[in-house]
N, C-alpha and C positions, 0 to 999 in steps of 0.2 A: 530527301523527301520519301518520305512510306507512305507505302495506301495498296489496298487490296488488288491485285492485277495489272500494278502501275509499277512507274520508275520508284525504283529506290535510289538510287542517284543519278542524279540530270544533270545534263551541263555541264561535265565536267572539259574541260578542255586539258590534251595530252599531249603532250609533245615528242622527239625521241628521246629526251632524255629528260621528262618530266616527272617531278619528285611525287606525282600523284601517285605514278605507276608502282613508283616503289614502295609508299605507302599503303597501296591499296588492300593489302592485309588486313593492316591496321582498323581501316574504318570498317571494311566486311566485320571484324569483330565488334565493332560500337557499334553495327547493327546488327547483330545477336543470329548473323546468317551466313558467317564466314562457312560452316562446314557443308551447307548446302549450295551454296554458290561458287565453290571453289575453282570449277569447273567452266568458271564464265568469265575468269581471269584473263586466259589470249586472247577473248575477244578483245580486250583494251592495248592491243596491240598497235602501233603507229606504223600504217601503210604510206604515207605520203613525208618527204620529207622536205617540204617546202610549207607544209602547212598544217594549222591543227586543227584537229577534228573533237567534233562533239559526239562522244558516246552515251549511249542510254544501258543500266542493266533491266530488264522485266524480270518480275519474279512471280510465279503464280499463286493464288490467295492459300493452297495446301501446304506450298513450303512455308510460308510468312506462319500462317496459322501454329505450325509444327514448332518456329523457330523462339513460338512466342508464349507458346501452352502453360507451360510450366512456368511463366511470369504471371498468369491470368489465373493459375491454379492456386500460387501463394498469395494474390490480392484477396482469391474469394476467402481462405484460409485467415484469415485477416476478419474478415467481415461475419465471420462464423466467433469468431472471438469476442468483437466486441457487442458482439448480439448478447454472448452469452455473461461478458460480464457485467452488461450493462440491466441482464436478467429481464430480457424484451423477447417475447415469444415474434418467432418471423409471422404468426397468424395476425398480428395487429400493426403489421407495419402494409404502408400503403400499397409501397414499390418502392424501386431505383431510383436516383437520380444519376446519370452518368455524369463524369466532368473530365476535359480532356479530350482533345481530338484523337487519341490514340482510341477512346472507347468505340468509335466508330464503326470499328473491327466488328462486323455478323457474330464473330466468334465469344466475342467479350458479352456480348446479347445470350446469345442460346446456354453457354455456359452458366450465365447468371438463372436464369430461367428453368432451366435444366435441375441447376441446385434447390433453389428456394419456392419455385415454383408461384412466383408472385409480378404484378407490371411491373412492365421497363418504360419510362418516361421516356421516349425514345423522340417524341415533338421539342423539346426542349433542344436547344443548342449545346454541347455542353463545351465549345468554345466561350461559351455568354455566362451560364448558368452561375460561376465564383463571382460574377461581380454583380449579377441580376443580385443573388442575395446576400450578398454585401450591403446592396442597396438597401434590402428590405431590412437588413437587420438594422441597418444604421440608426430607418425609420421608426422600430420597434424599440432602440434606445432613447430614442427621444419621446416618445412618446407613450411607452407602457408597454409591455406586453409579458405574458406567460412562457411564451418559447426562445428565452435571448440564449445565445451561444454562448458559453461560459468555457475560460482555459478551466484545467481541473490539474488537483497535486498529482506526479506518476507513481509517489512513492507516501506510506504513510509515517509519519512523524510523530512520535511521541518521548515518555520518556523512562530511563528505568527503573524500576518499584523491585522490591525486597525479595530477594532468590535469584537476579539476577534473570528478572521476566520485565516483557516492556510491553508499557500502556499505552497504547496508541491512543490519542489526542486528535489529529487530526488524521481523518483515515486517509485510505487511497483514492483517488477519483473523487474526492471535494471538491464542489467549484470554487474557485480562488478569484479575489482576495479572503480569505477566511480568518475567523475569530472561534479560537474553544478554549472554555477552560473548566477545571476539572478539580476539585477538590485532594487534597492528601494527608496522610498526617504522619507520625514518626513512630518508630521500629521499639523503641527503648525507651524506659523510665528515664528522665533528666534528661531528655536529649536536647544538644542546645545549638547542633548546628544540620542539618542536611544536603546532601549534593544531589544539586540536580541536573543528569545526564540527558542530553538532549538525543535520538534515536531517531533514523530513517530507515525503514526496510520493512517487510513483510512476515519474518519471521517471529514466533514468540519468545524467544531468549535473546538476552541483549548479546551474546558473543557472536552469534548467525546476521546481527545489522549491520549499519553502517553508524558510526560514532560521530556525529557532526562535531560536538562541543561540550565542557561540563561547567560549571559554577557552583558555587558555596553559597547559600543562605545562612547566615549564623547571627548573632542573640536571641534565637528562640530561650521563651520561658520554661526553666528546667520543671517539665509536667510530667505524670505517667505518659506512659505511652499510648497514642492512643485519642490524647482528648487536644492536642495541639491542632490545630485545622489551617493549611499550606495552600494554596489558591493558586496553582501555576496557570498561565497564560497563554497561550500561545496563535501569534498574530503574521499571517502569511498572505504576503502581498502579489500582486500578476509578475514580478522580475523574480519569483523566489527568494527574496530576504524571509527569512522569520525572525521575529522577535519575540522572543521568551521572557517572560518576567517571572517570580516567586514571591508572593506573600503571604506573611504569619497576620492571620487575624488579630489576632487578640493583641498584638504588642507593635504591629503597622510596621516591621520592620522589613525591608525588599531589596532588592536584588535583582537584574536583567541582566540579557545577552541578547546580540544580532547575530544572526550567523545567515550563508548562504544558502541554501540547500542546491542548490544546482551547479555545482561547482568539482566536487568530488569524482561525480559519475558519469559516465559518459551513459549516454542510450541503449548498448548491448550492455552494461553491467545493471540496468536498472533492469532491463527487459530480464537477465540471468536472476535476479533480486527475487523478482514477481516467480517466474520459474520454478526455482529453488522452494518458494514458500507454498507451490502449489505440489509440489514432487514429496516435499516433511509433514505437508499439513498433518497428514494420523501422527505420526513421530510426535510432531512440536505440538500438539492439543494435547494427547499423551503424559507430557513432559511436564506440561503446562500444569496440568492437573496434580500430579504428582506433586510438585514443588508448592504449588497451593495450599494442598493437603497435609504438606511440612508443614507448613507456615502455620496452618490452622492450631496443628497439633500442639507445636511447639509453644506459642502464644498462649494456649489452655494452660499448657504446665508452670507457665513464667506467672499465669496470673492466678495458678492455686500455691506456689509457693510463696505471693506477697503476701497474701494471706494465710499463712500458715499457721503463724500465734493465734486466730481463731479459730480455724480449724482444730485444732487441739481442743480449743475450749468451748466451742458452741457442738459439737460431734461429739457421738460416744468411739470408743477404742475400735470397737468392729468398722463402722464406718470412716474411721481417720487407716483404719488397716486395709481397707478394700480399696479404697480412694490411691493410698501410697501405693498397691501392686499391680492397679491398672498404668499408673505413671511410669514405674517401673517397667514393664513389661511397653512401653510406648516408645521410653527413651531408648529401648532394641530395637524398637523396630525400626525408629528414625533412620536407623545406620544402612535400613534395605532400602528397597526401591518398590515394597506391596505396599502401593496405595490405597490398597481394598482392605488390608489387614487396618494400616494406620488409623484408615475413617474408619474403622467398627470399633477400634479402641476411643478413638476420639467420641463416639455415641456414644458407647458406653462410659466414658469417662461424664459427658454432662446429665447421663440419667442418675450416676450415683452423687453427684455434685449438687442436685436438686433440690434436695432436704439440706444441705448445707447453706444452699445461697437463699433460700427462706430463711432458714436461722438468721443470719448476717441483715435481711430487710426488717428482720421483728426487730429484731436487737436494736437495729439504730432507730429505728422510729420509736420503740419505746424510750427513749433519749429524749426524744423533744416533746412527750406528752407531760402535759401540765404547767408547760413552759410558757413563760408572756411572748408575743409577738416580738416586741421590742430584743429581748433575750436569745431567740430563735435568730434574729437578726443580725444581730452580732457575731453569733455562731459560723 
């Protein structure tokens, strides 16, 4: 029994050779007061040897206080957290609600108060208060309401896209059961199959997550790159299953996976997850950018070389010369890591491209001028 100014263990009956006495280390330590009461150990000594006796320890409300400080310092440490990720200024919150007869403690009060500087619902029971609203919530599921208590994902789920960066799908802190889904399309001319890796973690590059699971989607329609449109799924129930699907539009062809998400990680590695992503964030936005900027770049060049037989022919020689030395001078830089260089090449590469890809809109509309509908149709 704790409580301020009182017993912290009652009753104990000791004998002279009672296994309590020898234990009694032990529990001094599960009450977090062994180094201050160490001293209070020969009192539990057995004077009568015909009978047992009942000892009390008292301990005064400064020790308790002392023994417990630093357990009340990391709850508030706690509650400073998810104010802040939940991005709720302490000016709009009402007050406290305590819960737990340990909050009882004066100390657990003024500490709070001290911090946030807002009421402690101090009338309220907080023996009562978990199942008072329990109660209420039960009432607010049955019957409607704005405020229902929702579990949320710990970790975000998504999946990984081209450069080996991952697109979160369902973020962190969703309330769950949750449904997202998210458009995509393919990296390459004729591509006819895709894998889709399923991703849990907070960082931006898929090697920094955690790898739940992969799958194949394949007979996609061999198309450029680009115009194929992939509809991934993804469906997260209150036990943590997800179910992943993949669909190609145009040709209805699909593909699914269940996998667990709560299964891999234990609690300190998800919390090390969150950590971790919060410690790289400049690094992996950074990173992030960079490899986008590839991507951009590189995608420009693939798609002025399919077109190359007209460039030749709708361009004069200067222009098909200025166009080839920006590419040229691009395909070096790819090899660095100056994202500021790449995207100024990449600007300037679609300001000189500009008069080329008008050419390329007159040229084929002048194709279908004078044409019968019927004809156009066919086409």
């Amino acid at each position: 029994m704790v409580g301020i100014g009182a017993t912290i263990i009652q009753g104990i009956k000791i004998g002279k050779n009672s296994i309590i006495v020898r234990e009694l280390p032990h529990i001094l330590t599960n009450c977090n007061v062994k180094k201050l009461v160490t001293d209070l150990i020969e009192e539990l000594i057995e004077t009568n040897d015909s009978k047992s006796l009942e000892k009390q320890i008292n301990i005064e409300s400064q020790l308790l206080n002392q023994s417990i400080e630093k357990l009340i310092d990391k709850t508030i440490v706690i509650v400073e957290n998810l104010l802040n990720e939940c991005d709720v200024n302490i000016s709009s919150v009402d007050g406290f609600i305590l819960v737990g007869g340990s909050t009882r403690l004066e100390i657990v009060k003024e500490k709070l108060k001290n911090k946030f500087k807002i009421n402690i619902f101090s009338e309220l029971d907080p023996d009562l208060v978990v199942s008072c609203g329990a109660a209420m919530h039960g009432y607010e599921l049955l019957n409607g309401s704005k405020n229902l208590l929702l579990d949320v994902t710990p970790l975000s789920l998504g999946i990984e896209t081209m450069g080996g960066l991952m697109e979160k799908i369902i973020p962190r802190n969703s309330p769950i059961p949750a449904i997202r889904e998210q458009i995509f399309t393919t990296n390459e001319n004729g591509q006819t199959s895709i894998k889709i890796k399923i991703l849990q973690g907070e960082r931006e590059v898929t090697s920094a997550n955690n790898t739940l699971d992969e799958f194949i989607l394949s007979g996609l329609e061999p198309k450029p790159a680009g115009i194929p449109r992939i509809k991934v799924r993804f469906s997260l129930d209150v036990d943590g299953i997800l179910f992943v699907s993949a669909i190609d539009e145009s040709s209805g062809k699909e593909n699914n996976l269940v996998v667990k998400t709560n299964d891999q990680l234990s609690i300190q590695e998800m919390k090390e997850l969150v950590s971790s992503s919060i410690q790289n964030a400049k690094k992996d936005i950074d990173l992030r950018l960079l490899i986008e900027t590839k991507i951009k770049a590189t995608k420009l060049i693939n798609e002025i070389n399919n077109v190359k037989p007209m460039m030749n022919e709708l361009c004069t020689s200067k222009e098909s010369k200025e166009i080839n030395k920006i590419i040229k001078l691009m395909k070096i830089e790819l090899k660095s890591d100056n994202k500021d260089k790449i995207s100024n090449l990449v600007d300037e590469l679609n300001d000189k491209t500009k008069n080329f890809a008008q050419k390329i809109i007159d040229s084929n509309f002048s194709n279908f001028v004078g044409k019968e509908i019927d004809v156009l149709d066919k086409s």
